[in-house]
VOVO-292166 format. One record per residue: x, y, z of N, C-alpha, C in turn; residue in three letters. Coordinates in steps of 0.02 Angstrom, whole numbers. Each point is the difference from the previous one (the first is absolute). Example, Ala and Ser with C-alpha at 12.3 -4.5 7.8 and 13.67 -1.06 7.14 Angstrom:
@n_px 660 n_py -284 n_pz 390 ca_px -45 ca_py 59 ca_pz 0 c_px 45 c_py 60 c_pz 0 residu ALA
@n_px -18 n_py 53 n_pz -36 ca_px 42 ca_py 59 ca_pz 3 c_px -39 c_py 55 c_pz 37 residu SER
END
This chain:
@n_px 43 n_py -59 n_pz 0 ca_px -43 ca_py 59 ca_pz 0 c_px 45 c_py 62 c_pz 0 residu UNK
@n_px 2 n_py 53 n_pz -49 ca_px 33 ca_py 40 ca_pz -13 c_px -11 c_py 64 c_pz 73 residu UNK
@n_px 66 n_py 20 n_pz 9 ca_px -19 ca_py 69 ca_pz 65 c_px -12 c_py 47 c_pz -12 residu UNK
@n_px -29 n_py 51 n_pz 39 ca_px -12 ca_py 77 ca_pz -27 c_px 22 c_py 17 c_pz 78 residu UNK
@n_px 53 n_py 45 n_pz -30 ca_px 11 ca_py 34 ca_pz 71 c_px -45 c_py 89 c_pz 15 residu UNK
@n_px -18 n_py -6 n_pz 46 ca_px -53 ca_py 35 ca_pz 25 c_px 36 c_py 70 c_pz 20 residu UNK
@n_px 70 n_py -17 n_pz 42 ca_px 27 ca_py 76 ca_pz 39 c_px 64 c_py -85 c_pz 18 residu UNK
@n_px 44 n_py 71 n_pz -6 ca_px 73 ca_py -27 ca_pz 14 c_px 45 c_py 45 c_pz 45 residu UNK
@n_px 38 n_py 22 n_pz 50 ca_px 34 ca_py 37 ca_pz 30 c_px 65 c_py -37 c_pz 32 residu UNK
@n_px 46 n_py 33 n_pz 5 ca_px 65 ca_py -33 ca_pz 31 c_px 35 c_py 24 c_pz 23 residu UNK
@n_px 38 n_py 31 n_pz 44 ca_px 38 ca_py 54 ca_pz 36 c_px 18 c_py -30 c_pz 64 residu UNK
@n_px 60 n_py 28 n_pz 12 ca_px 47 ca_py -18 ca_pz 64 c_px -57 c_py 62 c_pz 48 residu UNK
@n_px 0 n_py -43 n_pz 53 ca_px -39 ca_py 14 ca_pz 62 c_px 26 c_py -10 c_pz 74 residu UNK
@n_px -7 n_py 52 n_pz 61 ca_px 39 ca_py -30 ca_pz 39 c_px -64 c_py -64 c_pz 36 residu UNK
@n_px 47 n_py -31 n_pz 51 ca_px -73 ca_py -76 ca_pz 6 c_px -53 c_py 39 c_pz 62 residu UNK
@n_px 24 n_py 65 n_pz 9 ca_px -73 ca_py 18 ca_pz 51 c_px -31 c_py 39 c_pz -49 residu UNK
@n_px -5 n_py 31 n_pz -69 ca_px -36 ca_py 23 ca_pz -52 c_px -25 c_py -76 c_pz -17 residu UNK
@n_px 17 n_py -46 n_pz -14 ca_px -21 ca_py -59 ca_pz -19 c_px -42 c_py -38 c_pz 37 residu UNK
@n_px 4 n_py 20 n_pz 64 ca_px -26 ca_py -38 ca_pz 51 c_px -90 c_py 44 c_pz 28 residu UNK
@n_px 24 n_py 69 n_pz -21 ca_px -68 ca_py 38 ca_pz -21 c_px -55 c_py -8 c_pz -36 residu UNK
@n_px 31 n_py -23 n_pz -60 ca_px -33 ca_py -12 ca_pz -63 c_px -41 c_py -55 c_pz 26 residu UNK
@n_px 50 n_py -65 n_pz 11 ca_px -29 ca_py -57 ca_pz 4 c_px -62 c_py -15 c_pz 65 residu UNK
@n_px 14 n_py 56 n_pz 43 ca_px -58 ca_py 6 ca_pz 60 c_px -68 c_py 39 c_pz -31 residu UNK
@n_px 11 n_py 37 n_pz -67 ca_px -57 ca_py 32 ca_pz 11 c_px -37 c_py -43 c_pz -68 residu UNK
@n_px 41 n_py -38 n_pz -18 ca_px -45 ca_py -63 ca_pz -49 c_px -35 c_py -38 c_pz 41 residu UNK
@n_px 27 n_py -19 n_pz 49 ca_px -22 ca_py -56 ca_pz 56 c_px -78 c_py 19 c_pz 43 residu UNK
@n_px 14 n_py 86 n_pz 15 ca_px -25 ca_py 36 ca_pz 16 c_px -103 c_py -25 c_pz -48 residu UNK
@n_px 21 n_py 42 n_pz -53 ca_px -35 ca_py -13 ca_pz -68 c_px -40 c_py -72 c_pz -3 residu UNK
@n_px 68 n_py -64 n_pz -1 ca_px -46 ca_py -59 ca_pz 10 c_px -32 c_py 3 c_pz 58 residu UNK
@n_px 11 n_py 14 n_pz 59 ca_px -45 ca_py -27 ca_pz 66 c_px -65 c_py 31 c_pz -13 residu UNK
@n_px 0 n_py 61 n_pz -19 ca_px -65 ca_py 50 ca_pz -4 c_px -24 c_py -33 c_pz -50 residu UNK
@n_px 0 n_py -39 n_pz -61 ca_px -33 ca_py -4 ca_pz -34 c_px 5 c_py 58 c_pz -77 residu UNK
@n_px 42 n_py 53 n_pz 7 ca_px -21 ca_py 42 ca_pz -41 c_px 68 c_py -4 c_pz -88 residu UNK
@n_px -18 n_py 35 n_pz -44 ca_px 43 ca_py -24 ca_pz -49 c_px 65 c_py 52 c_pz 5 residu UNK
@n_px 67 n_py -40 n_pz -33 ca_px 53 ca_py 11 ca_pz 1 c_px 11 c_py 68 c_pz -66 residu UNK
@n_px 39 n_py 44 n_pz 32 ca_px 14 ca_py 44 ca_pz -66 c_px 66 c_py -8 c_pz -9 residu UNK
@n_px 37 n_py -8 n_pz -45 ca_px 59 ca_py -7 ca_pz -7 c_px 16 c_py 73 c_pz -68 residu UNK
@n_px 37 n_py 62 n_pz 27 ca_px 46 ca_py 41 ca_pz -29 c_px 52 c_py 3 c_pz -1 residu UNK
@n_px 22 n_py 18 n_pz -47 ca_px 78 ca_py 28 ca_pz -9 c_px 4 c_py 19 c_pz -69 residu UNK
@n_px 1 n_py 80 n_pz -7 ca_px 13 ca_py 54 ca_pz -55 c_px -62 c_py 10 c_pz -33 residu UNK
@n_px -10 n_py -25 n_pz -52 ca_px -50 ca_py 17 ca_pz -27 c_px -42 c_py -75 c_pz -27 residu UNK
@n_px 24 n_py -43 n_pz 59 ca_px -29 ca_py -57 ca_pz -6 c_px -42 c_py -16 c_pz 34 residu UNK
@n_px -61 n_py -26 n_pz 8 ca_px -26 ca_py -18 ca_pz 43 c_px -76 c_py -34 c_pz -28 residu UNK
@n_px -19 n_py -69 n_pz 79 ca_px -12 ca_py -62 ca_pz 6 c_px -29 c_py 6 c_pz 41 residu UNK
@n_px -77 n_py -31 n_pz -4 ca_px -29 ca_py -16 ca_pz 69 c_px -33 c_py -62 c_pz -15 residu UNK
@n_px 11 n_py -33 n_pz 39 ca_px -21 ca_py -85 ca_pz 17 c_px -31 c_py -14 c_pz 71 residu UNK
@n_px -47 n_py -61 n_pz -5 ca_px -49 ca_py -3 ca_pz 50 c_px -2 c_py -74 c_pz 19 residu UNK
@n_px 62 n_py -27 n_pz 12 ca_px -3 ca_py -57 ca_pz 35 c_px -72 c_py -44 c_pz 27 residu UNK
@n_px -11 n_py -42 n_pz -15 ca_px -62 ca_py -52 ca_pz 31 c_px 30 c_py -23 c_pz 78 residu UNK
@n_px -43 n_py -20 n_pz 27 ca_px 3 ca_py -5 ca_pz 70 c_px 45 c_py -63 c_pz -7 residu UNK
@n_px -1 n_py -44 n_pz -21 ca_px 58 ca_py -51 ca_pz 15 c_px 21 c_py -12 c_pz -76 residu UNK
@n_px 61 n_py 46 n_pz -13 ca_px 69 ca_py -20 ca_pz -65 c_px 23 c_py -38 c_pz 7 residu UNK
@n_px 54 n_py -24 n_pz -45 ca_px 55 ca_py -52 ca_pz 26 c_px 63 c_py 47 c_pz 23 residu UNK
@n_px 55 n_py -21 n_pz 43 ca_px 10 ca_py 41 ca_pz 45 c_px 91 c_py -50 c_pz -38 residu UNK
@n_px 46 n_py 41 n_pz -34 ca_px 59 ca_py -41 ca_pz -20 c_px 46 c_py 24 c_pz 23 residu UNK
@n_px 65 n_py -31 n_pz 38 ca_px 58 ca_py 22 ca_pz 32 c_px 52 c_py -13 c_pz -39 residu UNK
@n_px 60 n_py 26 n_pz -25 ca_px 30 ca_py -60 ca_pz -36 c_px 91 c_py 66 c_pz 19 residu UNK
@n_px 22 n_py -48 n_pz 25 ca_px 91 ca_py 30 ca_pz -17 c_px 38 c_py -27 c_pz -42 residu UNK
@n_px 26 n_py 25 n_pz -30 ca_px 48 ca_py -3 ca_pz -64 c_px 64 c_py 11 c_pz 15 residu UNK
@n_px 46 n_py -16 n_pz -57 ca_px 94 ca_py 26 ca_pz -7 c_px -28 c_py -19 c_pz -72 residu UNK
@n_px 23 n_py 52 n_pz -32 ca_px 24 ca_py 1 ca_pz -70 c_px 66 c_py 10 c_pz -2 residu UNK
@n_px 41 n_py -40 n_pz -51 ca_px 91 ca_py 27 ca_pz 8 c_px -15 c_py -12 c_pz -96 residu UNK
@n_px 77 n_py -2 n_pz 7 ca_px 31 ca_py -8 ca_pz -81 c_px 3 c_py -60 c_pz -10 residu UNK
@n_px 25 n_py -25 n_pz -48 ca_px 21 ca_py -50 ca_pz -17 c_px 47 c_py -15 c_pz 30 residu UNK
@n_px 40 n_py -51 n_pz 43 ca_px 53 ca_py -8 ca_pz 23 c_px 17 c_py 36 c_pz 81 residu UNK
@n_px -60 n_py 41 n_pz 7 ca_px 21 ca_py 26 ca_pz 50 c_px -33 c_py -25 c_pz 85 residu UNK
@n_px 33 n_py 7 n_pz 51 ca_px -45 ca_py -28 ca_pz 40 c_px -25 c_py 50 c_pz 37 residu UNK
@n_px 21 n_py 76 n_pz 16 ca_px -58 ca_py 40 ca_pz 3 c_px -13 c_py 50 c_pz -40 residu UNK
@n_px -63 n_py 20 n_pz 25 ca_px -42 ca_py 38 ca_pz -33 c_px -60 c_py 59 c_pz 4 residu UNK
@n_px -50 n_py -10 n_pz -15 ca_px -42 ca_py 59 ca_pz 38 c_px -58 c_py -24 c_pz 26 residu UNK
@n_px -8 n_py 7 n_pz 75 ca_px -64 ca_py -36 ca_pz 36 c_px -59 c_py 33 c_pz 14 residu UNK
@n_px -62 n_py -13 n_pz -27 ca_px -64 ca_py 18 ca_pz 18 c_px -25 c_py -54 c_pz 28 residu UNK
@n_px -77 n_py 47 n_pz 29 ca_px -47 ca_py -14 ca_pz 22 c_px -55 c_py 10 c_pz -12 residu UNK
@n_px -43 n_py -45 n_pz -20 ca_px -54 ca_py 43 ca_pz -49 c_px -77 c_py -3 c_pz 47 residu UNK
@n_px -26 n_py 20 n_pz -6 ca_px -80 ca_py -20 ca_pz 33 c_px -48 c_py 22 c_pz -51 residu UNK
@n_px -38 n_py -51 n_pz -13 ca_px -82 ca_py 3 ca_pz -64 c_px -36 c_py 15 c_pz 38 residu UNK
@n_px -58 n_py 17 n_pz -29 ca_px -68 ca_py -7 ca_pz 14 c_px -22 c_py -23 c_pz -57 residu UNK
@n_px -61 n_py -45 n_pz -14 ca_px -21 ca_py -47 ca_pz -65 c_px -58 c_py 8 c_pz 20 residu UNK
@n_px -36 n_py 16 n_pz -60 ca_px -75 ca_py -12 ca_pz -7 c_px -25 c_py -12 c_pz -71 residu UNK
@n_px -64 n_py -48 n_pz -23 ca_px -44 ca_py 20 ca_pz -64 c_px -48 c_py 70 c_pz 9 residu UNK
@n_px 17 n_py 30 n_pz -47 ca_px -43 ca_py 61 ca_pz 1 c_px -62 c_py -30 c_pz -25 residu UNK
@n_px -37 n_py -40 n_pz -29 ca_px -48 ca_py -23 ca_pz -48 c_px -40 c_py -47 c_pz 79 residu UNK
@n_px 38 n_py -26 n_pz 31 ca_px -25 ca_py -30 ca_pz 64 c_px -50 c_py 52 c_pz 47 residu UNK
@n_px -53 n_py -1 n_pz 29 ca_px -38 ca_py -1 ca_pz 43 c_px 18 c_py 0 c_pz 68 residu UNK
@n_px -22 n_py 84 n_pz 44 ca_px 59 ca_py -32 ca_pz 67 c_px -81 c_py 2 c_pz 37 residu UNK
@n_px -23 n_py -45 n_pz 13 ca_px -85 ca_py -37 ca_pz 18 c_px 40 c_py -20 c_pz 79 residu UNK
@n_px 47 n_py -18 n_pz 13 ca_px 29 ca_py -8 ca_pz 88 c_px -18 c_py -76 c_pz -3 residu UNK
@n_px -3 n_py -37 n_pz 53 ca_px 15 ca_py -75 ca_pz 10 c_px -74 c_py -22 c_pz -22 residu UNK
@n_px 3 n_py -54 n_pz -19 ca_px -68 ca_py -54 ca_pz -5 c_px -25 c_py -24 c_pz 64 residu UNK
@n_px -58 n_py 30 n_pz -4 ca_px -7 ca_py -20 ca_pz 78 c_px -70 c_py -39 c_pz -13 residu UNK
@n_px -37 n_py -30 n_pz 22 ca_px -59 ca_py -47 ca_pz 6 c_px -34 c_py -14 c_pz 64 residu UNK
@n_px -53 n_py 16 n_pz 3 ca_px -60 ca_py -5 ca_pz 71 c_px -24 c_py -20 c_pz -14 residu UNK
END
């Protein structure tokens, strides 16, 4: 399935600017309300369903031959937009 990227940003940050950001997304999910994502003249707003898939994943990318390299950490959020957020199946 081919990607479309929506909003892209990347910049050196110190980790308590980073650690801002990432509280007031968190923030955003607990309340329920949708995410705006800016930077310049870009901008994104997304509305997470009450239960996404939730992906952690750390990485090292190096060179060829090399044994280090550059380490991330990534965190997703996954959802079908075409999906229905209807909350759990419940039956009485």
């Amino acid at each position: 399935m081919p990607e479309e990227v929506l909003f892209k940003s990347e910049s050196e940050q110190t980790r308590s600017d980073i650690a801002a950001m990432l509280r007031n997304v968190a923030d955003k999910l607990d309340s329920g309300d949708p995410i705006t994502l800016t930077a310049g003249q870009q901008s994104v707003t997304l509305d997470p369903p009450a239960r996404p898939t939730f992906e952690v994943k750390a990485e090292r990318e190096t060179s060829t031959g090399a044994t280090e390299g550059e380490l991330s950490i990534e965190f997703e959020l996954e959802w079908d937009e075409r999906a229905s957020d209807d909350g759990e199946l419940q039956i009485e």
